[in-house]
DRENKENU-727758 format. One line per field, with one value per residue (C-alpha): x, y, z; residue number from 1. Coordinates in nm, 4 decimals. Last residue first. Example, Ala and Ser with C-alpha at 12.3 -4.5 7.8 and 13.67 -1.06 7.14 Angstrom:
<rozas>
x 1.3670,1.2300
y -0.1060,-0.4500
z 0.7140,0.7800
num 2,1
</rozas>
This chain:
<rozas>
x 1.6036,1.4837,1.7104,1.5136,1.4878,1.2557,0.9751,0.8603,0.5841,0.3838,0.6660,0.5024,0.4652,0.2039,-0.0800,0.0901,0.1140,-0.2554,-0.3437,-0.1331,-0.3635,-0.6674,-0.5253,-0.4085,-0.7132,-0.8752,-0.6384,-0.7409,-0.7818,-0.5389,-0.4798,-0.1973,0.1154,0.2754,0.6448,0.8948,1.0442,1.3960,1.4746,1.7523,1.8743,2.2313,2.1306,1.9101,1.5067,1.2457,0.8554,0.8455,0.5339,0.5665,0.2190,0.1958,-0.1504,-0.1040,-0.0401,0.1498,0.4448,0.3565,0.3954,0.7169,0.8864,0.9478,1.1568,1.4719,1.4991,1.8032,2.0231,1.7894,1.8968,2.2661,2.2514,2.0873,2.3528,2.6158,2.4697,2.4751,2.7903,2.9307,3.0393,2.8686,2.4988,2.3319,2.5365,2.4790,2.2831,2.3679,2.1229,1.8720,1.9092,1.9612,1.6765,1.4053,1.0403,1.1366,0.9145,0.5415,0.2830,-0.0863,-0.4098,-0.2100,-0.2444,-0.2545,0.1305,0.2745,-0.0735,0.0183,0.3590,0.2892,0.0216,0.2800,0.5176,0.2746,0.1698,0.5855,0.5757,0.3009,0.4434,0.7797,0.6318,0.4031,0.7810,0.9871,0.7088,0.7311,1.1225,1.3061,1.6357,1.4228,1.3943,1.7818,1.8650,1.5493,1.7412,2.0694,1.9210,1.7473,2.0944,2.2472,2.0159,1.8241,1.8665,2.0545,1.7227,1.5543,1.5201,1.1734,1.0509,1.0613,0.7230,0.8521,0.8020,1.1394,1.1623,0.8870,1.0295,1.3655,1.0988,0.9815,1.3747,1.4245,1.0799,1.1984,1.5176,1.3195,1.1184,1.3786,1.6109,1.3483,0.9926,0.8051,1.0791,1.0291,0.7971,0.8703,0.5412,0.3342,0.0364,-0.1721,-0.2546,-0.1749,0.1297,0.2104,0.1864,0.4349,0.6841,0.6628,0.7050,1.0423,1.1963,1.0905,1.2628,1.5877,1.5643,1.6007,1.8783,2.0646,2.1161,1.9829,2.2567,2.0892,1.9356,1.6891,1.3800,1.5447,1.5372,1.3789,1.0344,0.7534,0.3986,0.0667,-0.1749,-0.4514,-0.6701,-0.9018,-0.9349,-1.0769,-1.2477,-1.0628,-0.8737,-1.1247,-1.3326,-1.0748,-1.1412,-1.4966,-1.7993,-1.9635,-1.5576,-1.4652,-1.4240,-1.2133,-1.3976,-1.3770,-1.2040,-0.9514,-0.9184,-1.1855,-1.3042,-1.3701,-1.4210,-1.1580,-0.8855,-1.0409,-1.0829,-0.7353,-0.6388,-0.8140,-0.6654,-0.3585,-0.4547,-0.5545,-0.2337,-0.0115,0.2351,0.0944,0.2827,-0.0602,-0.1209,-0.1370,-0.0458,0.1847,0.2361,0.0020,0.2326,-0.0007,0.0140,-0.3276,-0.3648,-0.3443,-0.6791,-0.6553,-0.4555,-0.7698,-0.7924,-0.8371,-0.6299,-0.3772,-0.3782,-0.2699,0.0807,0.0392,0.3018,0.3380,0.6315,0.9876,1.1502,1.3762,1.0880,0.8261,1.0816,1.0767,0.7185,0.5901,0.7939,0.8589,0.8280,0.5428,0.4379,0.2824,0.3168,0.0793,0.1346,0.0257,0.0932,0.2744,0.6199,0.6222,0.9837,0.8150,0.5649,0.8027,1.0854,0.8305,0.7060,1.0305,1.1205,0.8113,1.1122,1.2491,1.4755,1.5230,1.8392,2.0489,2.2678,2.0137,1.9449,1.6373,1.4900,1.5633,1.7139,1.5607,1.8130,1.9045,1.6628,1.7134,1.8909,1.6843,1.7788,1.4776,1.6837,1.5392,1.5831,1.2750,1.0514,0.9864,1.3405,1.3724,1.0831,1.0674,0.7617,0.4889,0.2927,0.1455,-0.2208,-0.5052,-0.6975,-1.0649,-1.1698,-1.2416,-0.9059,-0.7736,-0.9347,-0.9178,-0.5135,-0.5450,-0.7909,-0.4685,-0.5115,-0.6012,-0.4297,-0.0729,0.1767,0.5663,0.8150,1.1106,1.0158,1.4138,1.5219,1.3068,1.1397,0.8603,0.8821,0.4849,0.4154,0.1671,-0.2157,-0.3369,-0.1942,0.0111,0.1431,0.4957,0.5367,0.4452,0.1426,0.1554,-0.0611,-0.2319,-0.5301,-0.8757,-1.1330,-0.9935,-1.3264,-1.4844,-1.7464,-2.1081,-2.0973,-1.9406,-2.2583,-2.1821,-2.1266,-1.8697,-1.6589,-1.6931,-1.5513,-1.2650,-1.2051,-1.2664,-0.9907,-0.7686,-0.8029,-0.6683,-0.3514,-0.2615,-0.2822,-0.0660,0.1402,0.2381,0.5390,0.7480,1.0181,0.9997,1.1498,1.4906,1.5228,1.7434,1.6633,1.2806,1.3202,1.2423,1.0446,0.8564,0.7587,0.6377,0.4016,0.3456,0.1570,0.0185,-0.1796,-0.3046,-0.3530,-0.5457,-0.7744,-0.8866,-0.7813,-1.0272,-1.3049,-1.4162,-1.4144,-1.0754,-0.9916,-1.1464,-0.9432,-0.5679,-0.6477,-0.7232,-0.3991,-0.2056,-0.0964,0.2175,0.2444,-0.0127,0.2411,0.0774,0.0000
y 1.0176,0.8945,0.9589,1.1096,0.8732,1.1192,0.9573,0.8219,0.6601,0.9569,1.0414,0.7645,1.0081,0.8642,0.9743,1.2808,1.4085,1.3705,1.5301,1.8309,1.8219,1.8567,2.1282,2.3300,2.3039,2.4183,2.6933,2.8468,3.2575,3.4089,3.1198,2.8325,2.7484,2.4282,2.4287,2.1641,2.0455,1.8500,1.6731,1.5399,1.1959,1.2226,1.1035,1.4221,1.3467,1.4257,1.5226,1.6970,1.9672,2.3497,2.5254,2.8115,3.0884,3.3848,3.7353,3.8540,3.9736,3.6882,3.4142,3.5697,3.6251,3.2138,3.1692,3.2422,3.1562,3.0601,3.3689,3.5831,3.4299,3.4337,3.8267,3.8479,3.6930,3.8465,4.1631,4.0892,4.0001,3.7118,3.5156,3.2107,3.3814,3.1753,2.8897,2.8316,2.5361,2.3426,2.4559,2.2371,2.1838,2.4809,2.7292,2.6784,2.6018,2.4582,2.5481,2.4271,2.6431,2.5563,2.5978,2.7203,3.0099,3.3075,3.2757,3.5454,3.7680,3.6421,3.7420,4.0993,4.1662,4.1205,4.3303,4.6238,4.5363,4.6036,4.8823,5.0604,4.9806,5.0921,5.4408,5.4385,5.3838,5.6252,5.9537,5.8011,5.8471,5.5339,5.5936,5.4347,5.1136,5.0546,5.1477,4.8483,4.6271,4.6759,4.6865,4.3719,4.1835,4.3200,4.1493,4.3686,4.4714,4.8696,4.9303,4.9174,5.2692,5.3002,4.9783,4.7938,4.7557,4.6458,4.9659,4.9400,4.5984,4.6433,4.8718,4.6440,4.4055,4.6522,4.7391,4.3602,4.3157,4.5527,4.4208,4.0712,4.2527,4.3901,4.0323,3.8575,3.7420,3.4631,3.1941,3.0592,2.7718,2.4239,2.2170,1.9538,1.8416,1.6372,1.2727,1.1926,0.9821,1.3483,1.5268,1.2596,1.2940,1.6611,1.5783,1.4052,1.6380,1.9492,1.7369,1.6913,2.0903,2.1236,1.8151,2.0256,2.3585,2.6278,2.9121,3.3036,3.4686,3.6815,3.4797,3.1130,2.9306,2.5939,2.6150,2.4271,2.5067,2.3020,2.2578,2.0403,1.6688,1.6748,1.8258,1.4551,1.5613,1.3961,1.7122,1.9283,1.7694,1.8607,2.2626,2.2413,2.2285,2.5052,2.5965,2.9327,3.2953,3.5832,3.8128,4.1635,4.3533,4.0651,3.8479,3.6549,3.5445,3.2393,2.9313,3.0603,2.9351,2.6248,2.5282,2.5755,2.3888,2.1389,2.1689,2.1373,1.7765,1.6465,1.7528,1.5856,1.6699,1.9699,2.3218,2.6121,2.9412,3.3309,3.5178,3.8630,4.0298,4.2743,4.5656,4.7575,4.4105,4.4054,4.6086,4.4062,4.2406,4.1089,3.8808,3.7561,3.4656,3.4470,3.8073,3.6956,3.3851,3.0676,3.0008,2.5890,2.4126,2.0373,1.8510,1.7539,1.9677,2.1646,2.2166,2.2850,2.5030,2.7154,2.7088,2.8498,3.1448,3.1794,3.6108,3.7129,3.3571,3.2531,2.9761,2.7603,2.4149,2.0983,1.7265,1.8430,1.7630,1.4546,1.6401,1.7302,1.9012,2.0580,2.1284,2.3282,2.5470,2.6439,2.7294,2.9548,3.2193,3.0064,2.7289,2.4004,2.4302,2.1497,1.9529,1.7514,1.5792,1.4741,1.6622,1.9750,2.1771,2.5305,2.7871,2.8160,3.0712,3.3888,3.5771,3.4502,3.1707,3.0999,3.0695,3.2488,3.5774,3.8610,3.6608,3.9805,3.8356,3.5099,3.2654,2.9952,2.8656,2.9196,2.6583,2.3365,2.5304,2.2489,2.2994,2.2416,2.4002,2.6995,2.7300,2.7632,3.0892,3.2230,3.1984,3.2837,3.6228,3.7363,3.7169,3.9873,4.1618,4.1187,3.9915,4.0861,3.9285,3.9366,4.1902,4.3549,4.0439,3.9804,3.6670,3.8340,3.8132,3.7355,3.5653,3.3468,3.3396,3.6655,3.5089,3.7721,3.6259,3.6654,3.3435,3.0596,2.9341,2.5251,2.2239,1.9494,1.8151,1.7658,1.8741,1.8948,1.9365,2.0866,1.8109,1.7930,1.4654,1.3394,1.3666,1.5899,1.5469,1.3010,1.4414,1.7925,1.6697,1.5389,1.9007,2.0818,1.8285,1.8974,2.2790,2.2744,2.0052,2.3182,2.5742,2.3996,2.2816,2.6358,2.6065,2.8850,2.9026,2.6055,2.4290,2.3738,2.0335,1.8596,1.9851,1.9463,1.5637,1.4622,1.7463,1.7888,1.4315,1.4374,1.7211,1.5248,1.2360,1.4334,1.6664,1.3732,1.1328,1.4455,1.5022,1.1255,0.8260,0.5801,0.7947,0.8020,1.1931,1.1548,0.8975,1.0932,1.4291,1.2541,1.0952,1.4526,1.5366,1.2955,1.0300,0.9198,1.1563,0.8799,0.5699,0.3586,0.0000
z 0.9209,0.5794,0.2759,-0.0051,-0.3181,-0.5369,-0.7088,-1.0594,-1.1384,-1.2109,-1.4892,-1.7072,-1.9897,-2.2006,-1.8968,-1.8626,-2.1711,-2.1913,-1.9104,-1.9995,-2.3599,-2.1409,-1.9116,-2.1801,-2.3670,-2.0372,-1.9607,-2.2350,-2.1206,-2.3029,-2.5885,-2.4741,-2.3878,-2.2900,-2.1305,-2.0699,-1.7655,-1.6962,-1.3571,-1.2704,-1.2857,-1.3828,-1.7391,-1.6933,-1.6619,-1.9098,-1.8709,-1.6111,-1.6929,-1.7032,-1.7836,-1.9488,-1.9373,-2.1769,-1.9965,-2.2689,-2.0542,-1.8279,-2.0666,-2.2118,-1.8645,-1.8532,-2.1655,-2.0717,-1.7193,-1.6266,-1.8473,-1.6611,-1.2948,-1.3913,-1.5223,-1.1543,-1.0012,-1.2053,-1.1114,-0.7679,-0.7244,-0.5112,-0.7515,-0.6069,-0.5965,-0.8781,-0.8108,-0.4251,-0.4666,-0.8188,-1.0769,-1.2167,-1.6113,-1.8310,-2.0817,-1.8896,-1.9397,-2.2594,-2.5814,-2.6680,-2.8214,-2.7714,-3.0514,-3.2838,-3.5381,-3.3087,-3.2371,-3.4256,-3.2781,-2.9685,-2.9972,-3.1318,-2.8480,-2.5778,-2.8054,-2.7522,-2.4028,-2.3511,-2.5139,-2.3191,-1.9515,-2.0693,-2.1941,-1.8720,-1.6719,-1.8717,-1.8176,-1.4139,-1.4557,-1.4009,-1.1462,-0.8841,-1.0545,-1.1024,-0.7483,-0.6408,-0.8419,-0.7110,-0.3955,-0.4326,-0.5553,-0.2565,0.0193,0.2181,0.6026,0.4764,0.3241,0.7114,0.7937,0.6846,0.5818,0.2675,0.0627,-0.3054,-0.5551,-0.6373,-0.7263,-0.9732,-1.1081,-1.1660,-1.2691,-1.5348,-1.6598,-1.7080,-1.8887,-2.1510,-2.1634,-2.2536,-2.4587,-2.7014,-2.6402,-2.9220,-2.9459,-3.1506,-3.1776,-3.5101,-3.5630,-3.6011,-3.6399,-3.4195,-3.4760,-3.2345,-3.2078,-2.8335,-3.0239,-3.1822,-2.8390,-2.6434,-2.9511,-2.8990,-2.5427,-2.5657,-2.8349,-2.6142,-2.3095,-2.5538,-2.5992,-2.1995,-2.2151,-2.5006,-2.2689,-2.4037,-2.5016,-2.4031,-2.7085,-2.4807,-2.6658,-2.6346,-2.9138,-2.8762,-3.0437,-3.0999,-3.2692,-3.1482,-3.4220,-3.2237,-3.3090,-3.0247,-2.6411,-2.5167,-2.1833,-1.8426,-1.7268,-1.8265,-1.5663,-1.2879,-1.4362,-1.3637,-1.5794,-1.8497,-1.8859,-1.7905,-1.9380,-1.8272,-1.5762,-1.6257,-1.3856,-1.3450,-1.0488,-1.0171,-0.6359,-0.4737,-0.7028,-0.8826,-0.6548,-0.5774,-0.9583,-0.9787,-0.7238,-0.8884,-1.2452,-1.0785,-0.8698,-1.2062,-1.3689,-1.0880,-0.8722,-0.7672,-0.7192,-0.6703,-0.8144,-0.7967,-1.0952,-1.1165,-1.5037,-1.5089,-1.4550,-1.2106,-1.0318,-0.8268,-0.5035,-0.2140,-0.0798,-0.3302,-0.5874,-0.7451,-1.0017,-1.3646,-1.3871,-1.5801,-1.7215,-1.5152,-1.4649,-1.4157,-1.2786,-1.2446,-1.0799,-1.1414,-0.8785,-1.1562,-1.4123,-1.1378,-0.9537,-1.2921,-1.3462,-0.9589,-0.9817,-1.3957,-1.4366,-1.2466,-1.0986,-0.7498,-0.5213,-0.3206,-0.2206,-0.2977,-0.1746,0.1171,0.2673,0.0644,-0.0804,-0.4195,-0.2765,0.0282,-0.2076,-0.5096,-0.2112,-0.0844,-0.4333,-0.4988,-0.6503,-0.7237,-0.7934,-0.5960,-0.6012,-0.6167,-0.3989,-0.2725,-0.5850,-0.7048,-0.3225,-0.5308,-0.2616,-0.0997,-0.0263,0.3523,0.5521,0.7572,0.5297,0.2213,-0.0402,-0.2850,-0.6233,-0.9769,-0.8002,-0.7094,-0.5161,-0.2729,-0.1109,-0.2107,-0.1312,0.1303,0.1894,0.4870,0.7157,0.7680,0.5990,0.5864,0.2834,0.2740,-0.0683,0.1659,0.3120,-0.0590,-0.1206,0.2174,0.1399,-0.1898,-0.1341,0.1033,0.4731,0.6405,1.0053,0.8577,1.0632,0.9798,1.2091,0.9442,0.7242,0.6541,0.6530,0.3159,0.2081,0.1843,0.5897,0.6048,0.9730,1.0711,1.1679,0.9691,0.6308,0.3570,0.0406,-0.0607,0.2203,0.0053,0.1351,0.2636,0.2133,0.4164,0.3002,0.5406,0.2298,-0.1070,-0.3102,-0.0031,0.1481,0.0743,-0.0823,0.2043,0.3798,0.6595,1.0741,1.0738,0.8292,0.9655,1.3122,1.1094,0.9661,1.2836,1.4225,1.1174,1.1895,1.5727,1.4709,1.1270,1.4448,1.6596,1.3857,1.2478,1.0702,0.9062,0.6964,0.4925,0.2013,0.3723,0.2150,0.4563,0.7337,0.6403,0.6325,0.9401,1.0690,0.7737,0.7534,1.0920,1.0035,0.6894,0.8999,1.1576,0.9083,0.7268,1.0734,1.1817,0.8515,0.8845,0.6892,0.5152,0.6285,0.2277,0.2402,0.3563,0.1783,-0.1260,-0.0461,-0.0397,-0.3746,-0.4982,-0.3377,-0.4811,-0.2264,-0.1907,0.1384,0.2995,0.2449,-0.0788,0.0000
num 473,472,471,470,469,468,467,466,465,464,463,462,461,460,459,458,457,456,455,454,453,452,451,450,449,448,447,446,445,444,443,442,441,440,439,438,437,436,435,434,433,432,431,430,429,428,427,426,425,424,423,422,421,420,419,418,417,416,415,414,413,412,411,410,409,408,407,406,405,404,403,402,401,400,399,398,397,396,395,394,393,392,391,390,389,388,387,386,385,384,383,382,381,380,379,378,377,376,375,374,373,372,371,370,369,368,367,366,365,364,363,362,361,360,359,358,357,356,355,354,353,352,351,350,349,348,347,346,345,344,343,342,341,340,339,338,337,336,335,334,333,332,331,330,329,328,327,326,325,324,323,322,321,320,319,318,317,316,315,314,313,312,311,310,309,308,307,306,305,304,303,302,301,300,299,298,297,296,295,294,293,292,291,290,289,288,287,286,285,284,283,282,281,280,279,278,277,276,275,274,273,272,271,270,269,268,267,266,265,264,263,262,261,260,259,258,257,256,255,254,253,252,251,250,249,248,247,246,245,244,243,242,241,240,239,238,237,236,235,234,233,232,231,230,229,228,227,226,225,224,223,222,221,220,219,218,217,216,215,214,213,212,211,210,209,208,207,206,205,204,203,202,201,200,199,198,197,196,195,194,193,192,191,190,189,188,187,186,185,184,183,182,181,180,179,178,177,176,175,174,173,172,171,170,169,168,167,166,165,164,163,162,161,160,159,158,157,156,155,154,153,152,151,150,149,148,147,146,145,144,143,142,141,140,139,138,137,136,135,134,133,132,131,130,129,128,127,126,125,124,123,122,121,120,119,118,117,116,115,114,113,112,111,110,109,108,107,106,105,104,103,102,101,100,99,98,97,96,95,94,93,92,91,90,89,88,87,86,85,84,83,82,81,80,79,78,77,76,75,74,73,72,71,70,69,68,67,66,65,64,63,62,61,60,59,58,57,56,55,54,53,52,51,50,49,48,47,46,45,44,43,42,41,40,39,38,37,36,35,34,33,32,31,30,29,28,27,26,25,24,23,22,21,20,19,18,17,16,15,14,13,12,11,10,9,8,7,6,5,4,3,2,1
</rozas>
């Protein structure tokens, strides 16, 4: 028999709902997990078992008292919040010395969000500081390992949160994406990531991302369990003035509906012009080959952007740096790659920003328009294998760390730039045994063809079968 952190999530939720296992033995289960294997991992920055013990009675007492029918989709399962986003019952650092001790009196629409579809919070992720680097080491916290290889990174900037799924810690946990932050630990932990479009879910009670490029999301390691998270997070609030449409059914059903014959393009060029590593175009080989035996087509196309709106996005997350919510007095507390940032933000003129604001919709609309032909586009999610821990921040400079953290993720930005929903699934592995994730893209506002098509990677994949060897203690 499967251990209880084998589970999916969804398989998590029916043994629940089933009384095959109870909320308590859940939450007891990966709490113990956590503290066995958490040292190694460092996915986690704060734990809150007390309260995470308090919730999976009310949950069990909620079993007993209501047809099961009647239950939230993923009622009694553990996960975790990454900790960019704000929870009344534990602390919000942002990753950031400088916010250490931080409570906010509201918790953010994805915290309330998830609680309702039954969700057991263990705790918060690591991120980097206001998830601006590719890596999740803070001051406070060690950088998040691939549990593949514990002497990787588990990439960022929803590292933490890709180590603890892919660890057993959890079988989902949140993350969120402005420039790759839930797809690139997804490629490098082996699990699925879905970057939804923007706006299909809220980011309140903050103000949303005047640069439209910020998501909120979940880590699963499966499609099915995605396309449920999903269907939590929307479930609560929209995120876009205007909703974006949704499937007559559920997300989870998408998962199981036949999407038909598609024209997917491919490429393998990277938009900034950075080198790709052969074993991320290998995984594009792998899944194309996955696609056509699903019964799709797939055709070479040329890379639809260039290094123009990758400098553009460069100079708009440097803006976005600057606008990050440091303290008086407390700039001298943040790391040097955030100041460098945040220095290169606050030389940009308000006239400079709305002119980078408007040129970078424009080339957003020129991709989709170069694009507008196929049903899904499918590229790497990044452009090199997992990182060893400590590379991104080895030299010791910050702009070679952040030059290091661009050259990483060279296709991620584009999907939030235009706002289209990507998914990253694990779909090859390194002859070393590390994981390698490709991309799927689809229409503004797909993400059911996306999901359907993910599902059926996955099922001619085999990479369910496959699980990180973590040494017990």
């Amino acid at each position: 028999m499967a251990e209880l952190h084998e589970l999916s999530a969804l398989e998590q939720a029916a043994a629940v709902r089933s009384r095959t296992v109870s909320p308590v033995e859940l939450v007891d289960h990966h709490l113990d997990r956590i503290s066995r294997l958490d040292g190694l991992l460092h996915a986690f920055v704060t734990l809150t078992p007390e309260l995470a013990r308090e919730q999976a009675e009310e949950a069990e007492q909620a079993v007993m008292g209501t047809p099961a029918e009647e239950l939230p989709p993923l009622h009694g399962v553990p996960t975790a919040i990454k900790d960019l986003s704000i929870t009344r019952d534990a602390p919000t650092a942002f990753g950031s010395g400088a916010l250490v001790g931080f409570r906010s009196p509201l918790d953010a629409d994805v915290v309330t969000a998830l609680r309702r579809a039954g969700l057991i919070s263990l705790g918060k992720t690591a991120t980097p500081e206001f998830g601006l680097t590719a890596h999740s080491a803070t001051d406070f916290g060690a950088e998040p390992r691939t549990p593949w290889n514990l002497g990787y990174s588990a990439g960022g900037s929803s590292g933490g949160a890709g180590a603890a799924v892919a660890g057993g810690l959890v079988p989902i946990a949140q993350g969120s994406d402005a420039g790759g932050s839930i797809r690139i630990p997804a490629s490098v932990c082996g699990l699925v990531g879905l970057k939804s479009s923007w706006g299909r879910e809220s980011s309140g009670p903050t103000p949303p991302d005047p640069a439209q490029l910020a998501v909120r999301g979940v880590l699963t390691r499966t499609v099915r369990d995605t396309a449920a998270g999903l269907d939590a997070l929307v479930a609560y609030k929209s995120g876009g003035l205007a909703p974006l449409p949704r499937p007559a059914g559920s997300y989870l059903a998408e998962a199981d509906r036949d999407p038909g014959r598609l024209r997917i393009g491919r490429f393998t060029a990277a938009p900034n012009g950075a080198a790709v590593d052969p074993e991320c175009v290998r995984a594009v080989d792998v899944a194309t080959e996955l696609l056509v035996a699903a019964g799709h087509v797939v055709e070479e196309i040329e890379t639809p952007s260039g290094p123009a709106l990758t400098e553009l996005f460069v100079k708009v997350w440097a803006l976005k740096a600057a606008g990050a919510p440091v303290p008086a007095g407390k700039e001298s507390l943040l790391r040097p790659v955030t100041r460098m940032l945040r220095e290169r933000g606050a030389g940009i003129s308000g006239v400079e920003a709305f002119a980078l604001l408007a040129a970078m919709q424009g080339q957003a609309r020129a991709v989709i328009d170069r694009t507008a032909g196929y049903d899904l586009v499918l590229c790497p999610t990044l452009a090199l294998p997992p990182r060893p821990e400590g590379w991104f921040t080895e030299s010791g400079d910050p702009a070679e760390e952040f030059e290091r953290t661009m050259q990483f993720v060279a296709f991620t930005p584009l999907q939030n730039v235009t706002g289209q929903p990507a998914m990253s699934l694990p779909v090859h592995w390194t002859p070393e045994g590390l994981p390698v994730g490709v991309q799927l893209v689809g229409r503004v506002g797909d993400e059911a063809t996306l999901i359907s098509v993910a599902a059926q990677v996955e099922a001619g994949s085999g990479w369910l079968s496959r699980t990180a060897d973590l040494p017990e203690h």
